[in-house]
MIKOLDO-504957 format. One record per residue (C-alpha): residue number from 1; residue in three letters; x, y, z. Coordinates in steps of 0.1 Angstrom, whole numbers. Example, Ala and Ser with C-alpha at 12.3 -4.5 7.8 and 13.67 -1.06 7.14 Angstrom:
<nodes>
<node><i>1</i><aa>ALA</aa><east>123</east><north>-45</north><up>78</up></node>
<node><i>2</i><aa>SER</aa><east>137</east><north>-11</north><up>71</up></node>
</nodes>
This chain:
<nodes>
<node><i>1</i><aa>UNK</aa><east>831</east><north>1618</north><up>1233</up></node>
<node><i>2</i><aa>UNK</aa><east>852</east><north>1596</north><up>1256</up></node>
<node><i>3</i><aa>UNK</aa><east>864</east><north>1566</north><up>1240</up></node>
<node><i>4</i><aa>UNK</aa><east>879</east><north>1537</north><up>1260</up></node>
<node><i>5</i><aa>UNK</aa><east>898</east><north>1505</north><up>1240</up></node>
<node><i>6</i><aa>UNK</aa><east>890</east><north>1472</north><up>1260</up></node>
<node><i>7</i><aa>UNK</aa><east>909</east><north>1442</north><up>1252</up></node>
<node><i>8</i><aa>UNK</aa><east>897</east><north>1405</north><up>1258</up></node>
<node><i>9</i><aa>UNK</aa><east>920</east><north>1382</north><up>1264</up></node>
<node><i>10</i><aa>UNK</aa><east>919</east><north>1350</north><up>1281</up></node>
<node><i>11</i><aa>UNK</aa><east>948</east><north>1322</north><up>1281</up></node>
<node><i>12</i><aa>UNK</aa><east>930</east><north>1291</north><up>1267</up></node>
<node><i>13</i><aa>UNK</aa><east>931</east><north>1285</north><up>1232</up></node>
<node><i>14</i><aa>UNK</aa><east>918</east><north>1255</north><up>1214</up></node>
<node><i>15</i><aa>UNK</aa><east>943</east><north>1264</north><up>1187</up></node>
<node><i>16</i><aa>UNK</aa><east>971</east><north>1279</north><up>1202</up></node>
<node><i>17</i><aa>UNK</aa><east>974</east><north>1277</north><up>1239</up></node>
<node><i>18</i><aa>UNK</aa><east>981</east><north>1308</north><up>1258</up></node>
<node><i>19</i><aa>UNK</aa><east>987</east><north>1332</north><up>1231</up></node>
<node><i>20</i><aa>UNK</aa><east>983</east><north>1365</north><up>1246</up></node>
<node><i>21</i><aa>UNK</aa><east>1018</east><north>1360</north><up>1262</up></node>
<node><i>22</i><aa>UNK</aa><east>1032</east><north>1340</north><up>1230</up></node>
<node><i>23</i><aa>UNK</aa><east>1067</east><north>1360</north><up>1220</up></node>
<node><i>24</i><aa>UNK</aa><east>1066</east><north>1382</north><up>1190</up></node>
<node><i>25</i><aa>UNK</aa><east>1097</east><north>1399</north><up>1187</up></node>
<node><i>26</i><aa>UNK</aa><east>1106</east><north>1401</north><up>1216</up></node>
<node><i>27</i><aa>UNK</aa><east>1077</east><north>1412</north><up>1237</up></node>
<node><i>28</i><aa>UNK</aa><east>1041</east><north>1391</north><up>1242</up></node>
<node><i>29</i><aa>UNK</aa><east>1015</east><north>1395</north><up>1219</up></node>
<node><i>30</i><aa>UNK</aa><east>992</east><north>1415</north><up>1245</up></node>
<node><i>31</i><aa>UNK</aa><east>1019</east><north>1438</north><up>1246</up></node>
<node><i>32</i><aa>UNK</aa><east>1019</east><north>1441</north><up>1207</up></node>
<node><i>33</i><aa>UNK</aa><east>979</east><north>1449</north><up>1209</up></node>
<node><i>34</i><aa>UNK</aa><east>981</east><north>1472</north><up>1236</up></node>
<node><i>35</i><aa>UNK</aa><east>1015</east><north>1498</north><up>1219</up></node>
<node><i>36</i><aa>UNK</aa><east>989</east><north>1497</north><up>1184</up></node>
<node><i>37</i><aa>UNK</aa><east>960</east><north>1506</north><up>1206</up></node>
<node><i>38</i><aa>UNK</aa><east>980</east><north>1533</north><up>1218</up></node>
<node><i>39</i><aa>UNK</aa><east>993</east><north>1550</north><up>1190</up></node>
<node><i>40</i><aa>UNK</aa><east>953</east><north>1558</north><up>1179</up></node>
<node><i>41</i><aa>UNK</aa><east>947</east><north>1596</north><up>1181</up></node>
<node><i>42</i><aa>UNK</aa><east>909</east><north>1591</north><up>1197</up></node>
<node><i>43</i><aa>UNK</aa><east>915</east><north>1569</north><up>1225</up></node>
<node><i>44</i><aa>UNK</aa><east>917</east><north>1583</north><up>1259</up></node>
<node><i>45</i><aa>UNK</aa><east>920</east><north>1545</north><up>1279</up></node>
<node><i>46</i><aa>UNK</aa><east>930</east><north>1513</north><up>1270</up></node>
<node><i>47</i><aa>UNK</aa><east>920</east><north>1483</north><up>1293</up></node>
<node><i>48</i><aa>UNK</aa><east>925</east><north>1442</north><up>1290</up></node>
<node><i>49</i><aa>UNK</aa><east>901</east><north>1426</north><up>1301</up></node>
<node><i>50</i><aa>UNK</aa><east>913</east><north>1391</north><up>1313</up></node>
<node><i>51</i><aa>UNK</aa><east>905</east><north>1360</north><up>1340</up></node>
<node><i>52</i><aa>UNK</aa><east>937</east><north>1347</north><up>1338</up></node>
<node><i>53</i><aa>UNK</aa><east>964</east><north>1361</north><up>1367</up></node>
<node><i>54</i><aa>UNK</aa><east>990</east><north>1356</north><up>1340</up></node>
<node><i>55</i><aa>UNK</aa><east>976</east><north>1378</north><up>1317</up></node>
<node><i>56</i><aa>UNK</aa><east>967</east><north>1404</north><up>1343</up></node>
<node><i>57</i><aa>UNK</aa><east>1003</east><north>1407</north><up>1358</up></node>
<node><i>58</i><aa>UNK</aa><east>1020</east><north>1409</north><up>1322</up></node>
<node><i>59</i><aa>UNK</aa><east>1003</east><north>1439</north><up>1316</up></node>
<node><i>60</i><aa>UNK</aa><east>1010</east><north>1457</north><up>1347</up></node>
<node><i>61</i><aa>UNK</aa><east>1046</east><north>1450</north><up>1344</up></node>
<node><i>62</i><aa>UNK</aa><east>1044</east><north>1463</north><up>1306</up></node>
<node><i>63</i><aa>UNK</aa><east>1029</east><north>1493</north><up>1324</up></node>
<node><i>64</i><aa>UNK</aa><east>993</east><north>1489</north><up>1308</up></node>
<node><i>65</i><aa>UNK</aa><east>962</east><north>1486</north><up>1325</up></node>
<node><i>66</i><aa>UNK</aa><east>942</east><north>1456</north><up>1330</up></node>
<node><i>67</i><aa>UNK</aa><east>911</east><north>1445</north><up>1350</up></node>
<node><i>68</i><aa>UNK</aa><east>898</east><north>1408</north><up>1362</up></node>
<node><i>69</i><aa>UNK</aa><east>868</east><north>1399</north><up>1348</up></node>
<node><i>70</i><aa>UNK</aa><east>846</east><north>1364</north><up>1356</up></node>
<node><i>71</i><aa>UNK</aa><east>858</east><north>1335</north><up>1344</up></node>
<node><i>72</i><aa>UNK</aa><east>822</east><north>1324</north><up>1329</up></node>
<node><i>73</i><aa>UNK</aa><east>820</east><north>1348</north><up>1301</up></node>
<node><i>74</i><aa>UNK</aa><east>812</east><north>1327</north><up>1273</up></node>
<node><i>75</i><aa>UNK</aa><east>821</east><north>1354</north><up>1247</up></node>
<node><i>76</i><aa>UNK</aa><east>847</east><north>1387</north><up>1239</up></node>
<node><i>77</i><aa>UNK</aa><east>816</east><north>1409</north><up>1238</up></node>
<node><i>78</i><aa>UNK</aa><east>804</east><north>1396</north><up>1274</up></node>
<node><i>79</i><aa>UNK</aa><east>838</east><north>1399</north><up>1287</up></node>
<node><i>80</i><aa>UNK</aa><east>843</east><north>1438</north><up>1278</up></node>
<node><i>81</i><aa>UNK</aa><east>811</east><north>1445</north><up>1286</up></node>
<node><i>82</i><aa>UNK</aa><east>817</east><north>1435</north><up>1323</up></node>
<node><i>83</i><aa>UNK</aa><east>843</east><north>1464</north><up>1323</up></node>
<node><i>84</i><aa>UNK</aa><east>826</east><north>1489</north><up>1300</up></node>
<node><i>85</i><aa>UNK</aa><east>797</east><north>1490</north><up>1327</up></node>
<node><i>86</i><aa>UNK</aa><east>812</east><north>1512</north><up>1355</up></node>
<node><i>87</i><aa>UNK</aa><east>835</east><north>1532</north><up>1329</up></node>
<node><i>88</i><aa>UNK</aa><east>825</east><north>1568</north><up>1322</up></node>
<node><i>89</i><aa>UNK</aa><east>828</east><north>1568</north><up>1281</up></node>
<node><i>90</i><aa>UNK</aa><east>806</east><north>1573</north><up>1252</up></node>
<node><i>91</i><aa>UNK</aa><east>823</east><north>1548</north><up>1227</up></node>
<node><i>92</i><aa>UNK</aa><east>837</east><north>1514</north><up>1229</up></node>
<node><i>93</i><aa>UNK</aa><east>866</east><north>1498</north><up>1211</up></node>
<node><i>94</i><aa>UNK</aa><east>866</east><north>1461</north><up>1214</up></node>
<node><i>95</i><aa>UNK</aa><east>896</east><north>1453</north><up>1198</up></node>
<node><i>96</i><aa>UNK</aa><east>906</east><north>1416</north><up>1198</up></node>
<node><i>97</i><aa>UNK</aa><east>938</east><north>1405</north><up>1216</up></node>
<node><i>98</i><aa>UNK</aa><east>951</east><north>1385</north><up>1184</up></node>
<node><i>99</i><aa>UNK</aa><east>960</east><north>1414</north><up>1163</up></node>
<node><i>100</i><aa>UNK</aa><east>991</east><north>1425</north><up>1170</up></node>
<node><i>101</i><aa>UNK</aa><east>1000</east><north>1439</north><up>1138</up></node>
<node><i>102</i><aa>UNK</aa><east>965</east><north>1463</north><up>1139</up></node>
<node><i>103</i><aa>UNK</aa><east>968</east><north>1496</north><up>1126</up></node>
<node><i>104</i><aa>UNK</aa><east>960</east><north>1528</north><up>1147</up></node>
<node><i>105</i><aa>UNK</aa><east>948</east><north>1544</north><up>1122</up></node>
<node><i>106</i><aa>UNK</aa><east>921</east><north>1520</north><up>1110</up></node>
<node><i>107</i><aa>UNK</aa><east>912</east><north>1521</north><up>1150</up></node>
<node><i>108</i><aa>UNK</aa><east>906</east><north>1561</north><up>1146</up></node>
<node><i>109</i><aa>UNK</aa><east>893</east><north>1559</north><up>1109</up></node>
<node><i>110</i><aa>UNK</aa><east>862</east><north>1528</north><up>1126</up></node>
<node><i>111</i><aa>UNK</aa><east>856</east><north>1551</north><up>1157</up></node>
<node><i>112</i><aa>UNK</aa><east>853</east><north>1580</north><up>1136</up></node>
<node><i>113</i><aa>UNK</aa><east>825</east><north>1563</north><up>1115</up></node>
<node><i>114</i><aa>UNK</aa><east>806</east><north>1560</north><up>1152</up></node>
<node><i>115</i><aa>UNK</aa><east>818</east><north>1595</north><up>1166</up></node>
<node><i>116</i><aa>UNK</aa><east>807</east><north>1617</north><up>1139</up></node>
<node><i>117</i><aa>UNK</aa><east>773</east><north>1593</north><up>1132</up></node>
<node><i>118</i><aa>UNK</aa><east>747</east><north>1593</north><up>1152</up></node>
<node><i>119</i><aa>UNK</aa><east>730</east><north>1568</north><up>1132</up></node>
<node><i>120</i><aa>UNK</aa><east>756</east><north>1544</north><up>1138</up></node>
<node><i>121</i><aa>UNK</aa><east>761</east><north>1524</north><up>1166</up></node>
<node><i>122</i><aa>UNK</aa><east>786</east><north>1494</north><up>1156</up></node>
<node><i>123</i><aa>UNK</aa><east>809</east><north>1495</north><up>1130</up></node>
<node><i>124</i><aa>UNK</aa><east>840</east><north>1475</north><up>1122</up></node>
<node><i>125</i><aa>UNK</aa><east>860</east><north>1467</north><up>1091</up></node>
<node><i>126</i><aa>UNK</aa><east>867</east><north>1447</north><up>1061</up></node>
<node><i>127</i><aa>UNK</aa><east>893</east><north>1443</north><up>1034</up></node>
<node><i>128</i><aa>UNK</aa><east>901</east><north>1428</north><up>1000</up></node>
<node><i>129</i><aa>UNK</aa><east>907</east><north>1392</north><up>1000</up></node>
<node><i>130</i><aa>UNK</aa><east>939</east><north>1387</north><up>978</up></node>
<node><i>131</i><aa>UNK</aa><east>949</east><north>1350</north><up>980</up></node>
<node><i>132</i><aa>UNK</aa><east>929</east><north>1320</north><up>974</up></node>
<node><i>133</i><aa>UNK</aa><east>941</east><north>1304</north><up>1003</up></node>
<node><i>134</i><aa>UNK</aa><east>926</east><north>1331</north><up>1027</up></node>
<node><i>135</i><aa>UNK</aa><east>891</east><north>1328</north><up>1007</up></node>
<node><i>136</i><aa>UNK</aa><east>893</east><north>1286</north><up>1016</up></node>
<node><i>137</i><aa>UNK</aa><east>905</east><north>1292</north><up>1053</up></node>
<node><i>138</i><aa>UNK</aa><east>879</east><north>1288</north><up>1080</up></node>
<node><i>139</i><aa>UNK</aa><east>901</east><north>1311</north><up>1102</up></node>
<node><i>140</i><aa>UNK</aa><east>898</east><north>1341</north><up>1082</up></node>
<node><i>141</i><aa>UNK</aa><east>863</east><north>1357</north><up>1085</up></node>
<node><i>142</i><aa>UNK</aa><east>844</east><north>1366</north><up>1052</up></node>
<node><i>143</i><aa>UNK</aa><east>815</east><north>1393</north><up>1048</up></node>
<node><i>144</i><aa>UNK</aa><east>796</east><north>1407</north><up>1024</up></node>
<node><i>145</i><aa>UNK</aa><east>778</east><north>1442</north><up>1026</up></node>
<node><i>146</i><aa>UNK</aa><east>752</east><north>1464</north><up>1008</up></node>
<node><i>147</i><aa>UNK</aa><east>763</east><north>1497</north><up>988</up></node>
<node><i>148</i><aa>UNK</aa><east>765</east><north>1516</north><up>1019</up></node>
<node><i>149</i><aa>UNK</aa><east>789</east><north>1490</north><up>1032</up></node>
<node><i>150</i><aa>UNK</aa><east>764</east><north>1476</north><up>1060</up></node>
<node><i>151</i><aa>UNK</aa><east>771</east><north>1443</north><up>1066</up></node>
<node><i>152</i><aa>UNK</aa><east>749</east><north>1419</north><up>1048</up></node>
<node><i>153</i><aa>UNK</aa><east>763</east><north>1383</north><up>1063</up></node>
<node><i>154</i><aa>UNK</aa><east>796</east><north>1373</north><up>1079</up></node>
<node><i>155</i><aa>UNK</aa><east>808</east><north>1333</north><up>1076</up></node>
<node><i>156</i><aa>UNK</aa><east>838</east><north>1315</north><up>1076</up></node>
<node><i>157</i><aa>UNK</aa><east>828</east><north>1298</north><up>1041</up></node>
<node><i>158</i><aa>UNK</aa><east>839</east><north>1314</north><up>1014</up></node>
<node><i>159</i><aa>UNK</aa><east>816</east><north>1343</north><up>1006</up></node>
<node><i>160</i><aa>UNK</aa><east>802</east><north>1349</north><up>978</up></node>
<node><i>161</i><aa>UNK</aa><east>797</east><north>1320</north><up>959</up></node>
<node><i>162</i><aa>UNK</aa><east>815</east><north>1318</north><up>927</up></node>
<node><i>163</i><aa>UNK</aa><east>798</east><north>1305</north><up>895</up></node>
<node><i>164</i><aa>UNK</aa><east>824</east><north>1287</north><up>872</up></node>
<node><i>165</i><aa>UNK</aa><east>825</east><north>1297</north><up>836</up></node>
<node><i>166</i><aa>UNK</aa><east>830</east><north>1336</north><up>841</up></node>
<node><i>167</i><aa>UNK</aa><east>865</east><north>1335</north><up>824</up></node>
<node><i>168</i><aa>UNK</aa><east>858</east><north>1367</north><up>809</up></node>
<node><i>169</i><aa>UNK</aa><east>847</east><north>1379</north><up>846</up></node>
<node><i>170</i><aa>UNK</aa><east>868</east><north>1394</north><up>867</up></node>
<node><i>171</i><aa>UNK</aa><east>856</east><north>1381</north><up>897</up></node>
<node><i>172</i><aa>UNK</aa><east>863</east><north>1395</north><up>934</up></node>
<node><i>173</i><aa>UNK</aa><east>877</east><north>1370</north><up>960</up></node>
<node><i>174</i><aa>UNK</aa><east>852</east><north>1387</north><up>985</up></node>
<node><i>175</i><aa>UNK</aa><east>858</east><north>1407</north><up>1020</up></node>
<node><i>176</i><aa>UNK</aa><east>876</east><north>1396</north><up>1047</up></node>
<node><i>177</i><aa>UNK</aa><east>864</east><north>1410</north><up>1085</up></node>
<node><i>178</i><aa>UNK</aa><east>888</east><north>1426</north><up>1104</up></node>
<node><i>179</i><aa>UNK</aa><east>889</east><north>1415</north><up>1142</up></node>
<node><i>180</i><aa>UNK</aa><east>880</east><north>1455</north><up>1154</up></node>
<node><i>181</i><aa>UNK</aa><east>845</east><north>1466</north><up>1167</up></node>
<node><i>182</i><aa>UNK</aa><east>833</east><north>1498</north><up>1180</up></node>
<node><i>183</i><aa>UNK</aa><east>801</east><north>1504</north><up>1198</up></node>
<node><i>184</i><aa>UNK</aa><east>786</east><north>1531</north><up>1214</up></node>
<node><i>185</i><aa>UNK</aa><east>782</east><north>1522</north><up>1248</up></node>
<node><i>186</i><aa>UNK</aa><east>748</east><north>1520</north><up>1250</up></node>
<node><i>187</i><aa>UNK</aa><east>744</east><north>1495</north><up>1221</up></node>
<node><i>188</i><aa>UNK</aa><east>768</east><north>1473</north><up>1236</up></node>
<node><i>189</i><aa>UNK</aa><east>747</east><north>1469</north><up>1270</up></node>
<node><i>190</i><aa>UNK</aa><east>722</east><north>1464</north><up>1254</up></node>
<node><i>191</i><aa>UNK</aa><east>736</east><north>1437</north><up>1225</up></node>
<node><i>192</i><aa>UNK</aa><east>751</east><north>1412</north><up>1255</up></node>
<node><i>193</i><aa>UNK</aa><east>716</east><north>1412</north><up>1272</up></node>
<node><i>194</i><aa>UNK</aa><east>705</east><north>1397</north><up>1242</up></node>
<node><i>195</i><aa>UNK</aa><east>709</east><north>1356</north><up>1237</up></node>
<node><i>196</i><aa>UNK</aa><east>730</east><north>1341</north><up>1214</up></node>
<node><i>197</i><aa>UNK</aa><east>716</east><north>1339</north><up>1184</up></node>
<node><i>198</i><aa>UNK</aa><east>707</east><north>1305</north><up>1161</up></node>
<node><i>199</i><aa>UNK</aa><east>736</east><north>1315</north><up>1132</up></node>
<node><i>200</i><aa>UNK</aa><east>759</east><north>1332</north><up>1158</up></node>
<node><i>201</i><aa>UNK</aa><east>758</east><north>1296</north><up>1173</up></node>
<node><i>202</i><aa>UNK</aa><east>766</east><north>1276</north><up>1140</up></node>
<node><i>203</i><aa>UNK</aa><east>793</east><north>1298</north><up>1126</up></node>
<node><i>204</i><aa>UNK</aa><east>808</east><north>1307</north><up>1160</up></node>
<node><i>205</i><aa>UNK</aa><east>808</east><north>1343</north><up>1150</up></node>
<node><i>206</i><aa>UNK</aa><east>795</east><north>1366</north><up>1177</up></node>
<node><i>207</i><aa>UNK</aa><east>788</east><north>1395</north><up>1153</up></node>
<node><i>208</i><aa>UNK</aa><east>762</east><north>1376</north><up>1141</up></node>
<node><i>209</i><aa>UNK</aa><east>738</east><north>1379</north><up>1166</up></node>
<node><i>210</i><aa>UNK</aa><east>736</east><north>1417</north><up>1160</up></node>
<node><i>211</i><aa>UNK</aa><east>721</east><north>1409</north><up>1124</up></node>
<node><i>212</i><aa>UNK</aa><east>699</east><north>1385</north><up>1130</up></node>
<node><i>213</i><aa>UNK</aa><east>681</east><north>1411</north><up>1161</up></node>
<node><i>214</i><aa>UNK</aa><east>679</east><north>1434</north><up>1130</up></node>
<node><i>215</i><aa>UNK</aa><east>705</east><north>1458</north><up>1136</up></node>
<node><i>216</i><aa>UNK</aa><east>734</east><north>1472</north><up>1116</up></node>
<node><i>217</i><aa>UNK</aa><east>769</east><north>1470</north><up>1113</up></node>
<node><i>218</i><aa>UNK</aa><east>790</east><north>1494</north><up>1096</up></node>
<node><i>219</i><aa>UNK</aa><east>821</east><north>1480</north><up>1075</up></node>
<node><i>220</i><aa>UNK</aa><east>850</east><north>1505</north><up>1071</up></node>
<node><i>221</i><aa>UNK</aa><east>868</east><north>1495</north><up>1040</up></node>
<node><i>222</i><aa>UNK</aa><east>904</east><north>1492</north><up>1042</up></node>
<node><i>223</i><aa>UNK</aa><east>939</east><north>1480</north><up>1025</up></node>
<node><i>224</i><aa>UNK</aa><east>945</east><north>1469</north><up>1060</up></node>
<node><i>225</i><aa>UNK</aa><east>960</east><north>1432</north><up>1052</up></node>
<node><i>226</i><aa>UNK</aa><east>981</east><north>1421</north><up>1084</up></node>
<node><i>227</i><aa>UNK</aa><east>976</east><north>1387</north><up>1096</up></node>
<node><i>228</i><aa>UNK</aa><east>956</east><north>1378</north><up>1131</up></node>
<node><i>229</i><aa>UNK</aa><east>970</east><north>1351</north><up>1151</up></node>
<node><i>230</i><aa>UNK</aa><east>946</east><north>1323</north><up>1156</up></node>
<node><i>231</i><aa>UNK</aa><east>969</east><north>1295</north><up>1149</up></node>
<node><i>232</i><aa>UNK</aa><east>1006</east><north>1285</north><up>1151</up></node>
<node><i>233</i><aa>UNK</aa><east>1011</east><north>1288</north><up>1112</up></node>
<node><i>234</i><aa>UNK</aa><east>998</east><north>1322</north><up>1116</up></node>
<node><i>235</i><aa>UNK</aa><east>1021</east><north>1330</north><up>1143</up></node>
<node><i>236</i><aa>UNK</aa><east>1050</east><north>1322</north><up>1123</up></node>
<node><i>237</i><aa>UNK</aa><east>1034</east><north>1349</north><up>1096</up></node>
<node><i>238</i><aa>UNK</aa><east>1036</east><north>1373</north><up>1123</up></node>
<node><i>239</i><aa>UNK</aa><east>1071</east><north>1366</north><up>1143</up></node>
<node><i>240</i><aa>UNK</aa><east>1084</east><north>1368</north><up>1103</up></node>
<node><i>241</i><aa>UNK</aa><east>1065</east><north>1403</north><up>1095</up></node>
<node><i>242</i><aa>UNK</aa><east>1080</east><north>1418</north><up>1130</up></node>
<node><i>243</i><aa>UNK</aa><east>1117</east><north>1406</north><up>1130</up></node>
<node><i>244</i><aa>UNK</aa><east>1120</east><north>1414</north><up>1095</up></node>
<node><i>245</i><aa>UNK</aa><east>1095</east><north>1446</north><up>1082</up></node>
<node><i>246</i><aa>UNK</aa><east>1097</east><north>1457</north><up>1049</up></node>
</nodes>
């Protein structure tokens, strides 16, 4: 099965403005996304997908490969789908262009889950929450899943609840999602035909509107713990894990 990696990325930020071409390390963060993409085993093109001419002349001059898309997409999803359309694959990575740190073999180990499934036609990621503060932040994406690890419900409240008086629990800190999605092409043409749905709306979370159609997601589980860059505190979290790797 062909597999192609597409890459949204657009300039504006409410949170951090143009931070596909923010530093890290010495090269721009698209850069950073597009090397991890490339290290996967099961990838046999990697795209971004951008509006923005700044954007779209970085990568050429990194070498990558990068395609305009319209400047109205009101979504990620939308935005790759525009270039999945006219590619010949089978699978679809959509692998967001704030995770610089992402690790190619989670990419193969989610693609896999698709690949060798025919059942499956989305999957992604989670991981253990470990810090309190990740559980609180609105930045950091929680789910929860059933015992085949489909996803139940994704929020940016902490998820699940916990009761108080379980000292003799001991109690998880919940899932966080991991900002990788892999669809079979099909699915995908199909999912951005579809209008944005009432909880996708409130929460801001696009995944959403996959669930509440009925479909499935399937949640990798991983150790996988790098930070996304969404804000400028996060950023710092990054540069600091890249100049100085343990």
């Amino acid at each position: 099965m062909r597999t192609a990696v597409i890459i949204p990325s657009r300039y504006s930020s409410t949170r951090l403005e143009g931070k596909p071409l923010v530093d890290i390390a010495g090269k721009p963060m698209i850069q950073r996304v597009y090397e991890a993409a490339s290290q996967a085993t099961f990838i046999d093109r990697i795209i971004v997908a951008t509006d923005d001419e700044r954007i779209f002349n970085t990568v050429l001059q990194f070498g990558g490969e990068a395609e305009h898309t319209a400047p109205h997409h009101m979504s990620g999803t939308d935005r790759i789908a525009e270039v999945a359309e006219h590619l010949n694959c089978d699978i679809v990575v959509n692998l967001q262009g704030d995770e610089p740190l992402m690790d190619p073999r989670l990419i193969d180990e989610v693609v896999s889950s698709v690949r060798d499934n025919e059942g499956i036609y989305m999957a992604s990621a989670k991981s253990p929450i470990k810090r309190i503060e990740d559980r609180q932040n609105p930045h950091i994406v929680k789910v929860v899943s059933d015992y085949n690890n489909y996803a139940l419900y994704f929020s940016r409240s902490p998820l699940p609840y916990c009761f108080t008086g379980h000292e003799r629990e001991e109690l998880s800190l919940g899932f966080r999602h991991i900002g990788l999605y892999v669809y079979r092409k099909d699915f995908l043409m199909h999912l951005v035909r579809l209008e944005p749905s009432p909880l996708e709306k409130q929460e801001r979370l696009e995944q959403l509107r996959v669930l509440e159609n009925g479909y499935r997601i399937k949640l990798v589980p991983t150790d996988y713990d790098a930070p996304g860059v969404d804000t400028p505190d996060d950023l710092t979290k990054v540069r600091k894990i890249m100049e100085c790797p343990v």
